[in-house]
C-alpha positions in Angstrom: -21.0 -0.3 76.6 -17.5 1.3 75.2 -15.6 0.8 78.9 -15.9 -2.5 77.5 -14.1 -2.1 74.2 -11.5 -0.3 76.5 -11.0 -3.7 78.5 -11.0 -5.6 75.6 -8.1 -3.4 74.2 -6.2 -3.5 77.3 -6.0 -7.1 77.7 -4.9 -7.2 73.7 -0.7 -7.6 73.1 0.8 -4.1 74.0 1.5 -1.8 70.3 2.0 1.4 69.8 -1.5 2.5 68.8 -2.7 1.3 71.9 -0.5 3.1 74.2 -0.8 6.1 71.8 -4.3 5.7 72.1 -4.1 5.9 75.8 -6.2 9.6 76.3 -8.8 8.3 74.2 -9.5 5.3 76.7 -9.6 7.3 79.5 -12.1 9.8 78.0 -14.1 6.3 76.9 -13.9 5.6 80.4 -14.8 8.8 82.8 -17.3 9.4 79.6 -19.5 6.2 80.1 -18.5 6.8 83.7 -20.1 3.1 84.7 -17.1 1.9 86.4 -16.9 2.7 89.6 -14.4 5.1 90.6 -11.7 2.3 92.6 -11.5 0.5 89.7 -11.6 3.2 87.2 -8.7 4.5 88.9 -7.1 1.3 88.9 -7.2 1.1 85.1 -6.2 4.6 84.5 -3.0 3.4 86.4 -2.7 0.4 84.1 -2.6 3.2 81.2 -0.4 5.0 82.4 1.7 1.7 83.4 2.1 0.3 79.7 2.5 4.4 78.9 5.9 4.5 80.7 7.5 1.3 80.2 9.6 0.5 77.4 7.2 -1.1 74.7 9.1 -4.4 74.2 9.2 -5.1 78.0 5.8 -4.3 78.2 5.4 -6.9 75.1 7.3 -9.2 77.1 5.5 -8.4 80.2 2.4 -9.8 78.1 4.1 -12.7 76.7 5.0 -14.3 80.0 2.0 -13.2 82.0 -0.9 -14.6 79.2 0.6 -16.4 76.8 3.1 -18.5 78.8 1.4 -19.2 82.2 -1.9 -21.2 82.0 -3.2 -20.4 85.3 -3.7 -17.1 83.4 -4.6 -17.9 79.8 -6.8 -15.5 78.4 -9.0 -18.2 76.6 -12.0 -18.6 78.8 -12.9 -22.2 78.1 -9.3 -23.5 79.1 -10.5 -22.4 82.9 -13.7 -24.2 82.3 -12.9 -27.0 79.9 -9.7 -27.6 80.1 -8.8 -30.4 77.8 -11.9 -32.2 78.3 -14.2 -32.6 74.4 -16.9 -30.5 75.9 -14.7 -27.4 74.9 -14.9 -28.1 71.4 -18.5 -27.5 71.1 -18.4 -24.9 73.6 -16.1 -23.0 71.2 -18.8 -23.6 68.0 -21.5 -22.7 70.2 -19.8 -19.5 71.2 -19.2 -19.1 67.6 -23.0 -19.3 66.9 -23.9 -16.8 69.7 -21.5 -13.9 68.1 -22.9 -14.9 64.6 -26.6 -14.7 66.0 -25.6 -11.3 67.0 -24.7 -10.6 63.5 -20.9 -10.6 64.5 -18.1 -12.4 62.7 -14.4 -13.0 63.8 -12.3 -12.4 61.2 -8.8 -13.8 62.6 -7.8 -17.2 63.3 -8.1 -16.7 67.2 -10.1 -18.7 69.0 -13.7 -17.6 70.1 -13.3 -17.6 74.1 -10.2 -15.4 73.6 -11.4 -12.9 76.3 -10.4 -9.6 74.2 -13.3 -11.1 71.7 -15.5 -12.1 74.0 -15.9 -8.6 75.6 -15.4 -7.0 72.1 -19.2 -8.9 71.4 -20.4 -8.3 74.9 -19.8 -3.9 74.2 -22.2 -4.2 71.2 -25.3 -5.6 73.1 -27.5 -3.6 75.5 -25.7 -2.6 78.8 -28.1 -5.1 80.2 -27.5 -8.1 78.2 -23.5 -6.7 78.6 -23.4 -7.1 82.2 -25.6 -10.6 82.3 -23.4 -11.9 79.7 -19.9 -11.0 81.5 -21.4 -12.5 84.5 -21.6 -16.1 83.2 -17.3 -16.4 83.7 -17.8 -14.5 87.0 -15.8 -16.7 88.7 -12.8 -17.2 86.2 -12.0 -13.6 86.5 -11.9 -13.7 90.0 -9.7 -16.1 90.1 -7.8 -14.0 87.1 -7.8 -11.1 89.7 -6.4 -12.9 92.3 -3.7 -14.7 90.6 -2.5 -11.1 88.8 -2.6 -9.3 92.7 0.0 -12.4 94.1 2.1 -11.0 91.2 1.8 -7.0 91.6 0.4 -6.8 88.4 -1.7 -3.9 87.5 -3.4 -6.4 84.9 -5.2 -7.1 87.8 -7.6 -3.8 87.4 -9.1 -5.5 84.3 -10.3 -8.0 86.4 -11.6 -6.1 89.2 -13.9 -3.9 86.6 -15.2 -7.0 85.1 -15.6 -8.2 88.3 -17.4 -4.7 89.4 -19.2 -4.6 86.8 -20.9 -7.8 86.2 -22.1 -7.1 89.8 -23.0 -11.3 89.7 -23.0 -13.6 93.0 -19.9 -15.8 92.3 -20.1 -19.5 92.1 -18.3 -20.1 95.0 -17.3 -24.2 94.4 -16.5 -22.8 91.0 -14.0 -20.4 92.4 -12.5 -22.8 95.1 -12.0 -25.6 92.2 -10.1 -22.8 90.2 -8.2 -21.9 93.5 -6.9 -25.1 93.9 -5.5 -25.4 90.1 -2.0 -24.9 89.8 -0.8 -21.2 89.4 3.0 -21.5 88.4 5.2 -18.4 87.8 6.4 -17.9 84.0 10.2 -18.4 85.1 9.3 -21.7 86.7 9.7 -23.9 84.0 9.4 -27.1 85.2 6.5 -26.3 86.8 4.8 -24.6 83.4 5.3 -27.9 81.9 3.5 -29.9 84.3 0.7 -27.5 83.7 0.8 -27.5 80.1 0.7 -31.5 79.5 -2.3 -32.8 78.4 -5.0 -33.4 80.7 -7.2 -36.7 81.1 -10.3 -36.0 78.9 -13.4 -36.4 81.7 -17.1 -36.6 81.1 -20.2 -36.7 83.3 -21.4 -34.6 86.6 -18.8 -35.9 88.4 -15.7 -34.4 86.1 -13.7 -31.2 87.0 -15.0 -29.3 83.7 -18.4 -29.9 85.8 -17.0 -28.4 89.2 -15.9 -25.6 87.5 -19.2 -24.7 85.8 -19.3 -26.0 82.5 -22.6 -27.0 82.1 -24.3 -23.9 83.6 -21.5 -21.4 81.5 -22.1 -23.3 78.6 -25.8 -23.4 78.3 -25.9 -19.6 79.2 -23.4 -18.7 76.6 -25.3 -20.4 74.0 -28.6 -17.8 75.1 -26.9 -15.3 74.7 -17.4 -5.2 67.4 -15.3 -3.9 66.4 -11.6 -3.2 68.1 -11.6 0.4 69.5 -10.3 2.9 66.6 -6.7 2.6 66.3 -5.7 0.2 67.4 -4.8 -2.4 65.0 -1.3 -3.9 65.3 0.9 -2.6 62.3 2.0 -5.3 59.3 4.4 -8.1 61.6 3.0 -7.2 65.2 0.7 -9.9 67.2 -2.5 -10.4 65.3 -5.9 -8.8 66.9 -9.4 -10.5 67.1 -11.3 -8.3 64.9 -15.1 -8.8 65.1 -16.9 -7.3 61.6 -20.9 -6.6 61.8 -22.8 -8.2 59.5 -25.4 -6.2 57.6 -28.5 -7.7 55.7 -28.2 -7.9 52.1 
């Protein structure tokens, strides 16, 4: 499913080859044609947004939204894990479902990092693509709603995955992610507070097990390549780049 590579691009650090490469995602997109057209239009718009703004605001645009502010950390397991030890083997089981796929990352970034993830859910079957994106159903709609409160066309990634994955959302999931702190970037008192090091929890009765760990996990462990162009030049952000294995 390619509209997947799109949103995996889209949600990578803003470069120049990816807003140069902006008509070829939108032909990916009204091509595959499997988004419906609200939120198709809503990420044509987030095109055409990093298209017209100056590239280093955009970059810093980026930096504040996903790098900076937890509440919106594009690492999937620090929604569900937080700093608890279950995210450790999360991660190396995440690792072996990519690698069971016959998919390797070849960067240091970490294996929940959502660009990735939806980079290894566009090579399987549209069917298998849609179950798998459903498992963090629940952190992107709480993604979504955190980017809307900011008026930030980010949010259209969001709503696709959301579309798309067509999945019931946990709804004590969602309300436990609700009630997490959601800090803006300039607020740095508060960003602290967020970031300092939680209480490692175990057992039913922890908050990695209200926000789904258990069920995520285990369905992550049943369980390609960036789109063309678009890797950063020499000094830019590094990109997850997933390489295919082949027997032999």
């Amino acid at each position: 499913m390619r509209t997947l590579k799109v949103l995996s691009a889209l949600l990578t650090y803003p470069t120049p080859e990816l807003v140069a490469a902006g008509a070829e995602l939108r032909t990916v997109l009204n091509r595959e044609a499997v988004l419906p057209r609200r939120e198709r239009a809503a990420v044509d718009a987030l095109i055409a947004d990093l298209a017209a703004h100056d590239l280093y605001d955009a970059q810093e645009r980026y930096i504040l939204l996903f790098d900076r502010t937890r509440s919106l950390s594009l690492h999937l397991f620090e929604h569900v894990h937080g700093e608890s030890r279950d995210r450790g083997q999360a991660m190396v089981d995440l690792i072996k479902v990519y690698e069971d796929g016959g998919f390797t990352p070849t960067t240091a970034e970490l294996p929940d990092f959502l660009p990735l993830f939806l980079e290894y859910a566009a090579t399987r079957s549209p069917a298998e693509a849609i179950e798998l994106i459903g498992q963090p159903g629940h952190v992107f709609a709480a993604l979504r709603e955190r980017l809307a409160k900011r008026s930030s066309p980010y949010e259209a990634i969001f709503g696709a995955l959301t579309a798309l994955s067509r999945t019931k959302l946990d709804a004590a999931a969602l309300a436990a992610l609700r009630a997490e702190p959601d800090p803006e970037p300039d607020d740095l008192e508060a960003l602290d507070a967020a970031w300092e090091e939680e209480e490692v929890t175990f057992g039913p009765g922890s908050a990695a097990a209200a926000c789904g760990t258990d069920t995520l996990a285990a369905k992550l462990r049943q369980a390609g390549r960036p789109a063309p162009g678009l890797e950063p030049p020499p000094g830019q952000r590094p990109r997850t780049i997933v390489t295919h294995r082949t027997a032999g």
